[in-house]
Each structure stands twice: as structure tokens, then as C-alpha cells.
MARPADREN-126531 format. One record per atom (N, C-alpha, C): residue in one letter; x, y, z. Coordinates in steps of 0.001 Angstrom, whole numbers, padded with zeros to 6 digits, always signed. Atoms other than C-alpha are relative to their C-alpha. Last residue first. Example, Ala and Ser with C-alpha at 12.3 -4.5 7.8 and 13.67 -1.06 7.14 Angstrom:
<atoms>
S-000820-001190-000060/S+013670-001060+007140/S-000770+001090+000730/A+000890-001190+000000/A+012300-004500+007800/A+000900+001200+000000/
</atoms>
This chain:
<atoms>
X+001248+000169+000943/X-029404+011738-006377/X-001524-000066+000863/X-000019-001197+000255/X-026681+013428-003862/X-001808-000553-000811/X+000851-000760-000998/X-026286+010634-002248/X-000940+000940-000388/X+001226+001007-000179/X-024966+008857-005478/X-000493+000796+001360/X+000805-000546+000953/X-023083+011941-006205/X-000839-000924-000309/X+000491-000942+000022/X-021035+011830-003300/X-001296+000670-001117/X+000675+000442-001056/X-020359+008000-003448/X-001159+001663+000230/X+000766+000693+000022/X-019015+008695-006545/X-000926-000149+000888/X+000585-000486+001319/X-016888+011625-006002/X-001112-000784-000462/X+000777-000896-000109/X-015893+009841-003120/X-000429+000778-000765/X+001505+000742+000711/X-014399+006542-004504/X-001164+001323+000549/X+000072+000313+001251/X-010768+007365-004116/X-001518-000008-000584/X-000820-000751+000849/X-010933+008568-001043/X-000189+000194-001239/X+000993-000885-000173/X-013244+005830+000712/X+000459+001411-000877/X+001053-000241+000990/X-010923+003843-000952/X-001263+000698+000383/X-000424-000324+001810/X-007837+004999+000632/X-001091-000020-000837/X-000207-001628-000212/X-009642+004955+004188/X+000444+000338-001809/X+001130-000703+000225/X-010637+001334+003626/X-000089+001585-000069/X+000758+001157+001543/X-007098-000006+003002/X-001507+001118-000050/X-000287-001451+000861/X-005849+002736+006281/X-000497-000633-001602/X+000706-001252-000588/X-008550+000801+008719/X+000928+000635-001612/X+001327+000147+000538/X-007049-002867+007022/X-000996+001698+000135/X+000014+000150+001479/X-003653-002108+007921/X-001512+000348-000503/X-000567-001174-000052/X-004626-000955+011677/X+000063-000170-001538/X+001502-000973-000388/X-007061-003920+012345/X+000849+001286-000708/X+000825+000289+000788/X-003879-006296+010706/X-001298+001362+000030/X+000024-001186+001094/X-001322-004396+013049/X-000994-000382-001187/X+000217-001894-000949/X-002016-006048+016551/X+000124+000364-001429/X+001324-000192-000777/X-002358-009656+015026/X-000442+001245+000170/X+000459-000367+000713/X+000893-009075+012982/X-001907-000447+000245/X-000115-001608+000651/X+002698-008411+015822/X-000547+000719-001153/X+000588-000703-001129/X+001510-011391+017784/X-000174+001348-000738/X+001372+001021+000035/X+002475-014038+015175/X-001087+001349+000240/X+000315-000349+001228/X+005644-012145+014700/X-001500-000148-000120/X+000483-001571+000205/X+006073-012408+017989/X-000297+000579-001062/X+001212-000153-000634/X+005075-016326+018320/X+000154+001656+000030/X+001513+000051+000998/X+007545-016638+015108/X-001405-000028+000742/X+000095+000956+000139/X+010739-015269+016980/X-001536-000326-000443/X+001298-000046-000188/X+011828-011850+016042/X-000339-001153-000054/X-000314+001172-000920/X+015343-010471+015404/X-001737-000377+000695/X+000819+000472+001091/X+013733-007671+012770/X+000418-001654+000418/X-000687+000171+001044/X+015743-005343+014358/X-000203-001564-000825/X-000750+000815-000655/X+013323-005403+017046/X+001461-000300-000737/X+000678-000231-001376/X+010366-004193+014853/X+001507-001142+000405/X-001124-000497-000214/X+011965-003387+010834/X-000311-000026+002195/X-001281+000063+000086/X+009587-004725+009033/X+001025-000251+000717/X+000086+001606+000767/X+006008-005568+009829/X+002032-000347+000412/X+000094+000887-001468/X+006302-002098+012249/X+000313-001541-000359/X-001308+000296-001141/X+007755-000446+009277/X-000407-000771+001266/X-000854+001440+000583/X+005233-001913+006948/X+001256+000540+001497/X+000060+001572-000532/X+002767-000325+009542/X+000614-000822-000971/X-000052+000521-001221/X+003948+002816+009923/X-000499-001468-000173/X-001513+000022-000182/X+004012+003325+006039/X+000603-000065+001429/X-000518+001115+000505/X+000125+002398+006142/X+001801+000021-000267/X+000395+001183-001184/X-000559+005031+008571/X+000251-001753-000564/X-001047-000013-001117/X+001140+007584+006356/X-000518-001399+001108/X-000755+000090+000671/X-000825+006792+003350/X+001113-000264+001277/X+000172+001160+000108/X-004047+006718+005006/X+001270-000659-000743/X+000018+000842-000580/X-003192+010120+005904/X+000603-001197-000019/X-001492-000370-000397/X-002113+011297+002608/X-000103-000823+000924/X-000774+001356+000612/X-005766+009198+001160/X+001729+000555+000844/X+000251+001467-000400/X-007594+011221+003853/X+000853-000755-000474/X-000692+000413-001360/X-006466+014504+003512/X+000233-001190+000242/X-000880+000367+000183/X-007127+014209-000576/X+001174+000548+001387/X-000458+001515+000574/X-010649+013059-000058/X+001622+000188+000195/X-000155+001188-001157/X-010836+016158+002540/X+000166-000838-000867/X-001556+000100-000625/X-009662+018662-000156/X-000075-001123+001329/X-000242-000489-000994/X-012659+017227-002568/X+001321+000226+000919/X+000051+001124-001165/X-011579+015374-005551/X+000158+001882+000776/X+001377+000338-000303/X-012946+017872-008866/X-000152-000780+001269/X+000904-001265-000652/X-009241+017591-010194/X-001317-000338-000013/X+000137-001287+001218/X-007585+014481-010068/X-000685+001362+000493/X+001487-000362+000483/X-006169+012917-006535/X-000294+000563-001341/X+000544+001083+000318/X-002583+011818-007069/X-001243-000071+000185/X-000349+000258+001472/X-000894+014954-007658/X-001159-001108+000045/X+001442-000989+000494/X-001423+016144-003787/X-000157-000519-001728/X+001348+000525-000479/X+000622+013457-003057/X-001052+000475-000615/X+000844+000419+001256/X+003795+014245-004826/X-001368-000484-000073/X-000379-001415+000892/X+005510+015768-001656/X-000720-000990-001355/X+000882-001007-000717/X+003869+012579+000351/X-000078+001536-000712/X+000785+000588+000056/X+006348+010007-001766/X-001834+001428+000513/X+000237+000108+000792/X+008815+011564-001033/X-001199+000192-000650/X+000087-001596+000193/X+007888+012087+002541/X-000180+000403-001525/X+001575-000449-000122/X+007256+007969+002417/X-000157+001765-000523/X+000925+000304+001126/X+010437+007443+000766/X-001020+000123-000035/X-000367-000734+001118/X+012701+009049+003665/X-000914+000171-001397/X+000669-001235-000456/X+010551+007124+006139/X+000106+001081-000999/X+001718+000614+000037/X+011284+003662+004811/X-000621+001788-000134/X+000516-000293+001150/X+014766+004817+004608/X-001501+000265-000697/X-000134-000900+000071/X+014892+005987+008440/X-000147+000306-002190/X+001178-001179-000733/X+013881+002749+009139/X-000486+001488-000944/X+001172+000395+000440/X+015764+000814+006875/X-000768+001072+000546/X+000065-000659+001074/X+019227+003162+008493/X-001568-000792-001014/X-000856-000328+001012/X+018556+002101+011904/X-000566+000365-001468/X-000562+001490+000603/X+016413+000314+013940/X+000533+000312-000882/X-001185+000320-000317/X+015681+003190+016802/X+000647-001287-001025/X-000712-000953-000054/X+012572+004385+015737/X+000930-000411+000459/X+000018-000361+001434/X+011006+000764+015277/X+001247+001340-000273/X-001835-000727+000305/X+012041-000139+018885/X+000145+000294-001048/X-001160+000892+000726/X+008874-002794+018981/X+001644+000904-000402/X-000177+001700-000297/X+007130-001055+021310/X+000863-000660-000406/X-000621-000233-001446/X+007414+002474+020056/X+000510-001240+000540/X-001670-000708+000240/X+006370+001541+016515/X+000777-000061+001386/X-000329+001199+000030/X+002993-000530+018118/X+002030+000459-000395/X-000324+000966-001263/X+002232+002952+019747/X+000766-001285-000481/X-001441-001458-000726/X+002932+005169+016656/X+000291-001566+001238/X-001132+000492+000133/X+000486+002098+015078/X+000946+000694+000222/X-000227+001230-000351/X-002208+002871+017622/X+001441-000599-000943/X-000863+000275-001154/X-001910+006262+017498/X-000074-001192+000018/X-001182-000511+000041/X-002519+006139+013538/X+000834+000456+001822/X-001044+000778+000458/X-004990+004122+013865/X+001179+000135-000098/X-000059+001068-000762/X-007357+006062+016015/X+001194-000846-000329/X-000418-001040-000800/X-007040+009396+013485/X+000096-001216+001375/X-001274-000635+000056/X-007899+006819+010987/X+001109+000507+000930/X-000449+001331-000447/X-011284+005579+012058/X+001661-000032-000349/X-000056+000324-001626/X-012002+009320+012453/X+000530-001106+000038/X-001306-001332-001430/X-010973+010167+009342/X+000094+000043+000747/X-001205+000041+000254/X-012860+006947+007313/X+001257+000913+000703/X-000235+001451-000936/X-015834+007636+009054/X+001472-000395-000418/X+000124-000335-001493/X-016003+011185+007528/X+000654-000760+001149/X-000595-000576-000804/X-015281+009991+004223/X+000783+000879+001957/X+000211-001086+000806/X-017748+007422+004118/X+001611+001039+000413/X+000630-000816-000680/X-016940+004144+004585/X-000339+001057-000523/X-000635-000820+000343/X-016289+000891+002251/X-000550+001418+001040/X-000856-000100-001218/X-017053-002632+003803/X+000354+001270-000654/X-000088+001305-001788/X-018370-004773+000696/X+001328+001423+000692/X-001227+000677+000081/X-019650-002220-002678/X+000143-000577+001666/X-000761-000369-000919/X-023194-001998-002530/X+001495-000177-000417/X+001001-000097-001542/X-025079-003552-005403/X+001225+000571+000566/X+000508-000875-000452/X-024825-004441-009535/X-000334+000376+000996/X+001131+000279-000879/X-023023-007450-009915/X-000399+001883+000588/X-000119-000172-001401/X-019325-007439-012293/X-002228+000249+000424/X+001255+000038-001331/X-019161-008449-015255/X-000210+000449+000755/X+000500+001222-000744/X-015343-008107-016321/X-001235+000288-000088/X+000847-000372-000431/X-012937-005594-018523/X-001057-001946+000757/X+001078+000397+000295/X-009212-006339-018135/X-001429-000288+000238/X+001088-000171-000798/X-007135-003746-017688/X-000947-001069-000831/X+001250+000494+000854/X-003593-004921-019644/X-000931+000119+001193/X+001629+000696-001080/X-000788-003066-018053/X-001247-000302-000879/X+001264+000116+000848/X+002779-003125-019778/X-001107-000537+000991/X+001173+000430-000694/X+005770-002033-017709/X-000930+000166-000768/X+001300-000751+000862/X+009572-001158-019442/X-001628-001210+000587/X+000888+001299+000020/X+011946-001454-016375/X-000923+000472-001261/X+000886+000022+000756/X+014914+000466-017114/X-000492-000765-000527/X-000694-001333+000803/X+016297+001403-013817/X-000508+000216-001364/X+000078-001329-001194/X+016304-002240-012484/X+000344+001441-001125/X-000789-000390-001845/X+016533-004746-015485/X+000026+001396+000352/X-001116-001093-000031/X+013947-005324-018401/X+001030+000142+001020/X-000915+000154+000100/X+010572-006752-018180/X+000808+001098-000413/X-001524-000155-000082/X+007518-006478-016704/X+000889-000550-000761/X-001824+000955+000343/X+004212-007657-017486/X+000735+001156-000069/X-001003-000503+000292/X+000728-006333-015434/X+001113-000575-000369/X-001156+001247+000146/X-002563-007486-015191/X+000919+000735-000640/X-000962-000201+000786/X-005720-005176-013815/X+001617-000984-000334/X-001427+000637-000726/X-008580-005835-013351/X+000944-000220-000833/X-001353-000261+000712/X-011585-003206-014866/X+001061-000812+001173/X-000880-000450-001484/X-015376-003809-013653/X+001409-000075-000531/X-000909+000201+000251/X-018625-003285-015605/X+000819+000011+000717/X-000512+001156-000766/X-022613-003284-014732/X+001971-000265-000679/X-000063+001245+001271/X-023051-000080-016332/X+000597-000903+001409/X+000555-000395+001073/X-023741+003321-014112/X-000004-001053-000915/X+001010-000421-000619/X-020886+002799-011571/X-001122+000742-001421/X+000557-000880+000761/X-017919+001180-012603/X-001556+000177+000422/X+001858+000948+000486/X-016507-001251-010825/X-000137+001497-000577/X+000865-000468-000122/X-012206-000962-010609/X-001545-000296-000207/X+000671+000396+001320/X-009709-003682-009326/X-000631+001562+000376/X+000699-001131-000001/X-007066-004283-006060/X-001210-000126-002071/X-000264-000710-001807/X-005426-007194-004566/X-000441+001479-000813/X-000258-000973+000082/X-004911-008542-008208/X+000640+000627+001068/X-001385+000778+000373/X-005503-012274-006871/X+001283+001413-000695/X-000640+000443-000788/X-008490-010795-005229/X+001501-000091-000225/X-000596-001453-001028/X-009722-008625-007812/X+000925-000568+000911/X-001205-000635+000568/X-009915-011905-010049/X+001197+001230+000341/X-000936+001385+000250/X-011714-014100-007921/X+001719+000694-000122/X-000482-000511-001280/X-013881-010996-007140/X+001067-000671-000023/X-000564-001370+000237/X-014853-010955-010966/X+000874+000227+001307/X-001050+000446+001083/X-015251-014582-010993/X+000518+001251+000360/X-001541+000790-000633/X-017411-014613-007599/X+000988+000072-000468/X+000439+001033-000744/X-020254-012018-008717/X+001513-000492-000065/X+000973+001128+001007/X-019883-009834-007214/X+000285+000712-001343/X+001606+000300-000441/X-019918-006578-004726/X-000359-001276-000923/X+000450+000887+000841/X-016382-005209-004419/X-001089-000655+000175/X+000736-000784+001518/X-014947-002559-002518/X-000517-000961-001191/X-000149-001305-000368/X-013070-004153+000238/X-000071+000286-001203/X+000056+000184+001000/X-013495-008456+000234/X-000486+001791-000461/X-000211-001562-000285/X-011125-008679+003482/X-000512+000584-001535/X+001131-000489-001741/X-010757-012259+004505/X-000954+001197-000003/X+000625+001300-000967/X-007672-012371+002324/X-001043+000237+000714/X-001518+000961+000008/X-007106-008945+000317/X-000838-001312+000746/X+000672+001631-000910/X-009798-006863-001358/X+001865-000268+000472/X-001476+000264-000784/X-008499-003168-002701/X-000335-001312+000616/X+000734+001225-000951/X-011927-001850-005064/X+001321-000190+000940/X-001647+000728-000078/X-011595+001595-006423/X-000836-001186+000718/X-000372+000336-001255/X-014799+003234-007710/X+001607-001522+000023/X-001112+001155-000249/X-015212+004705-011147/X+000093-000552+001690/X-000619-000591-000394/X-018282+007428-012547/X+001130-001720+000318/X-000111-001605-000652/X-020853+007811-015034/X+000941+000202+001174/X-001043+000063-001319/X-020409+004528-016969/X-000441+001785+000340/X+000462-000237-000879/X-023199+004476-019486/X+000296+000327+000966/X+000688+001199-000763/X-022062+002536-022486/X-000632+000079+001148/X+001195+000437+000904/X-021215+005435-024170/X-000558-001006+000552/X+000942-000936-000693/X-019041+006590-020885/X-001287-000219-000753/X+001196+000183-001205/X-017635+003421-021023/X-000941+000998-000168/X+001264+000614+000523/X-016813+004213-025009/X-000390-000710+001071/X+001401-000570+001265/X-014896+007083-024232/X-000997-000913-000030/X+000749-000648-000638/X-013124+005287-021542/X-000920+001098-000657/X+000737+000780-001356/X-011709+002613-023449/X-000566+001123+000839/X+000807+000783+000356/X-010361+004817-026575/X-001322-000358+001361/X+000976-001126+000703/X-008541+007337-024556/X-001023-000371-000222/X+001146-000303-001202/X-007458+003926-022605/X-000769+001443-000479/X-000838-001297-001148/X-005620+002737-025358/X-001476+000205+000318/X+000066-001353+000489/X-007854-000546-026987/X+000832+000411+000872/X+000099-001062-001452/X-007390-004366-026219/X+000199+001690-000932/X-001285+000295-000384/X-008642-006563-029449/X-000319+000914+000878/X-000329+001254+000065/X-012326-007629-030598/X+001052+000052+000766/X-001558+000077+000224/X-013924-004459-029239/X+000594-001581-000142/X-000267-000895+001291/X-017556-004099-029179/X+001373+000055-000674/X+000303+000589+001041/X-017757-004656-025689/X-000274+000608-001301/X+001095-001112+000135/X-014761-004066-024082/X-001083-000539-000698/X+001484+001032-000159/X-012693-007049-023499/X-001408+000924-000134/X+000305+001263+000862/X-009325-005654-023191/X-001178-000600+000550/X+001271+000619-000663/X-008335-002295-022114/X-000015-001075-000988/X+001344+000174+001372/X-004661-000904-023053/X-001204-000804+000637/X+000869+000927-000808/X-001912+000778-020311/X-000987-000344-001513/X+001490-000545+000220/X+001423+002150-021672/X-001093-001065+000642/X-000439+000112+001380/X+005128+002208-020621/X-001535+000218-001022/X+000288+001864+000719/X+004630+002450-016701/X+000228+000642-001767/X-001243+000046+000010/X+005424+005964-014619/X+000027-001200-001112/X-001079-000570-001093/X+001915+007446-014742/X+001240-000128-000586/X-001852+001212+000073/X+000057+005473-016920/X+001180+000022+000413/X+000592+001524-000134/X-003422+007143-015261/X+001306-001156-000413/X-000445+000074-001309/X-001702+010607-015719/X-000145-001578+000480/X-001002-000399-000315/X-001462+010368-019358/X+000328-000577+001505/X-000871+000989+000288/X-004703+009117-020113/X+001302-000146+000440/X-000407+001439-001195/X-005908+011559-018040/X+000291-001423-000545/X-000411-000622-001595/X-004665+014624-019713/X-000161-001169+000767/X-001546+000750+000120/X-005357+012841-023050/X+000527+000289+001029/X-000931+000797+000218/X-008833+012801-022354/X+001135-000690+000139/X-000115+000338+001805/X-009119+016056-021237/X+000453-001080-000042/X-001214+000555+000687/X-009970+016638-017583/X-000316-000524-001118/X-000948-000421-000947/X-012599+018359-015342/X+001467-000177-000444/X-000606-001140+000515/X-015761+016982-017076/X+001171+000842-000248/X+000483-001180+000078/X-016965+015036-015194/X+000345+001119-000463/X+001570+000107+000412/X-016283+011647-016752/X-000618+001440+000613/X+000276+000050+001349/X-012214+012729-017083/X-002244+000169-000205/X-000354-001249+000556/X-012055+013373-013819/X-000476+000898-001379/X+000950-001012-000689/X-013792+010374-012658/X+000088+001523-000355/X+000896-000018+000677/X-011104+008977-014953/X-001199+000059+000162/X+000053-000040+001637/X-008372+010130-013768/X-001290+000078-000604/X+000231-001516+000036/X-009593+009290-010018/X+000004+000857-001417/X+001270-000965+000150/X-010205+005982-011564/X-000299+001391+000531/X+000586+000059+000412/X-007203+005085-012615/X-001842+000403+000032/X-000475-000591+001452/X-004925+006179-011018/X-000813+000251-000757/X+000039-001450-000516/X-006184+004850-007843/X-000245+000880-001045/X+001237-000434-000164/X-006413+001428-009789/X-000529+001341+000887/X+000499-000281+001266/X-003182+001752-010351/X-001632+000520-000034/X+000660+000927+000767/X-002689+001600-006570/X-000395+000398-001356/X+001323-000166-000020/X-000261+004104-005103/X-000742-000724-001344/X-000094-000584+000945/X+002767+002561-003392/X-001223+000438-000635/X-000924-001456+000128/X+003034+002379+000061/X-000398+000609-001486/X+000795-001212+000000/X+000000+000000+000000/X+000828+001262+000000/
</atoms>
């Protein structure tokens, strides 16, 4: 979760894009970020995979009016509503989009190659089915900041404990890359995201870079397998809080304009 989910990318972009707010090629662009190019496959109407200019023109013909992020992991089926194949697929992803307005849902598959430095990255989104209803376990903004603002003393606390701040140069890298990482933040909402969506996802950003370092770097990482056991008991509730916080984020524009109706 340090890093920010394609599917972020992707549908803030292209929430952007569906209201108005961004050109096309503006969020084509942003949506492939750092990667080589992205193409959709399975559209309907489309024999082969299209560029995403393409592919999101002809959701919006098809009805799409806005994007929600999904993020599932084990146990944990977070933004997704059906049916099984499509979740199958999110799962094994660990993240997907649904589309709101057309029963459709975008997972994404990625090839690499190349060595370190210059990786060239191809993403195939492929379109799915997906089940018209609720998405599973997502909050509202609101709930998401408070359940946050809890998490984030709790993993300071689990840091403390385990001697995190004191474990040397990992540590202090971990941390280095988050700030990074944080100075380019504001970038990763599009325009039209409320300034609380894009408190929340920073947040939820920082509370998930406390908890790889707690995974990480707790004890100098000397750790026998009933504390590990233990340690990733205590930080699961905390992971999972900043998971739902991101997509409450991501998916407010939506959520906001389904209320709204």
C-alpha cells in the first residue's frame, strides 16, 4: 500500500475525465503514470485491447458515469460486490475498478521486463461483469478520518514497542520514501476530488508506512515466530482501517453523487 494503486490512477483520472474536469489525453497520461502504456481488453464491441482514450470514451457510451476503487485482500473483500469470478480476479490482483452506471469492472494485469532502472511495464485492464449492489465494507469519508485518526496512534504505539525508531538506516529509509512520496501526493487525486478526499488518502498513506515499518523493521527484525504471530495480530485492524480509508478517497466523487441523487 506504500505505493499508489493503479487502480487509484485510474479511476480518479477517470472520474475526472467523466466530469468533465480533464481532457482525455490529460488523463490518459496521468493514469500510466510511470509504466510504458496501459490498453483495455474485453470491451464490448472491441475484438482486441484498446488505449485507454479509446476505453473510456466508449464506457461513458455505455453508461459509466463514474469509477470506484476496489483493494480486497484475504478475509477482506473491500470494494467489491460480485459475482465470484470478478472478485476471484480482484483478489488475486489485490485491487480492481466497478464502474458505476453499467454493470462493468476493470482488473488489472501487469508484465515487466527489463533490469532495475529500465523497467519497461505493460498493463492490460481487463474488462469483467461485475453485480450491480453496494460495494463490501467501504466508509464514508467522515468515518474513514475518524477511524484513521485512532490508527494512527495505535500504530505510533505498536512503533514504540517494537524499537522501530531506533532500527537504523531501513527505518529511516522507509521514512525518507514515504515524505517523497507525500511531496507528490497532492498529484494523485484528479481535479474535482474534494480537499478532505485528498487529507484522507495522505493520511491513510502515512498510517500504512507505519505499519510496513512495524512488519519490518520491529526489534531489528530479530523476532521469533510467536512475535511475529503477535505483531501481525495487533497491526492487521490498523492495515485494514488505512485499506478502507484509501478507498473511501478514491471513490468519493461517486459516493457523493450517489447521495446526492
Amino acid at each position: 500500500m506504500l505505493s499508489e494503486p493503479r487502480s487509484g490512477r485510474l479511476a480518479a483520472w477517470g472520474n475526472a475525465l467523466l466530469s468533465g474536469v480533464a481532457s482525455p489525453d490529460d488523463a490518459a497520461l496521468a493514469i500510466v503514470g510511470e509504466d510504458t502504456v496501459h490498453r483495455v481488453d474485453g470491451l464490448p464491441g472491441e475484438s482486441v485491447p484498446v488505449g485507454l482514450t479509446l476505453a473510456l470514451g466508449r464506457l461513458r457510451t455505455l453508461g459509466v458515469t463514474g469509477l470506484r476503487v476496489a483493494l480486497p485482500a484475504p478475509g477482506h473483500p473491500l470494494g467489491l460486490s460480485g459475482p465470484p469470478e470478478f472478485n476471484a480476479r480482484a483478489l488475486e490482483a489485490e485491487e480492481a475498478v466497478v464502474c458505476f452506471g453499467a454493470a462493468f469492472g476493470l482488473v488489472p494485469e501487469v508484465y515487466a521486463a527489463g533490469p532495475e532502472g529500465d523497467l519497461h511495464v505493460e498493463v492490460v485492464w481487463h474488462v469483467l461483469p461485475v453485480r450491480e449492489a453496494p460495494p463490501a465494507d467501504v466508509p464514508s469519508l467522515g468515518e474513514a478520518e475518524r477511524e484513521l485518526a485512532e490508527a494512527l496512534r495505535d500504530a505510533t504505539e505498536m512503533l514504540s514497542k517494537l524499537d522501530v525508531a531506533g532500527s537504523g538506516p531501513a527505518a529511516e529509509a522507509a521514512i525518507d520514501a514515504y515524505r517523497s512520496r507525500a511531496a507528490r501526493g497532492r498529484e494523485v487525486l484528479a481535479p474535482g476530488y474534494p480537499p478532505r478526499a485528498v487529507r484522507v488518502l495522505e493520511l491513510a498513506r502515512r498510517v500504512a508506512m507505519l505499519v510496513s515499518l512495524a512488519y519490518d523493521n520491529g526489534h531489528g527484525g530479530a523476532v521469533s515466530s510467536a512475535e511475529m504471530a503477535a505483531r501481525s495480530a495487533a497491526l492487521q485492524p490498523v492495515e485494514r482501517t488505512a485499506r478502507r480509508a484509501q478507498v473511501a478517497a478514491y471513490n468519493s466523487i461517486v459516493e457523493e453523487r450517489e447521495r446526492g441523487r
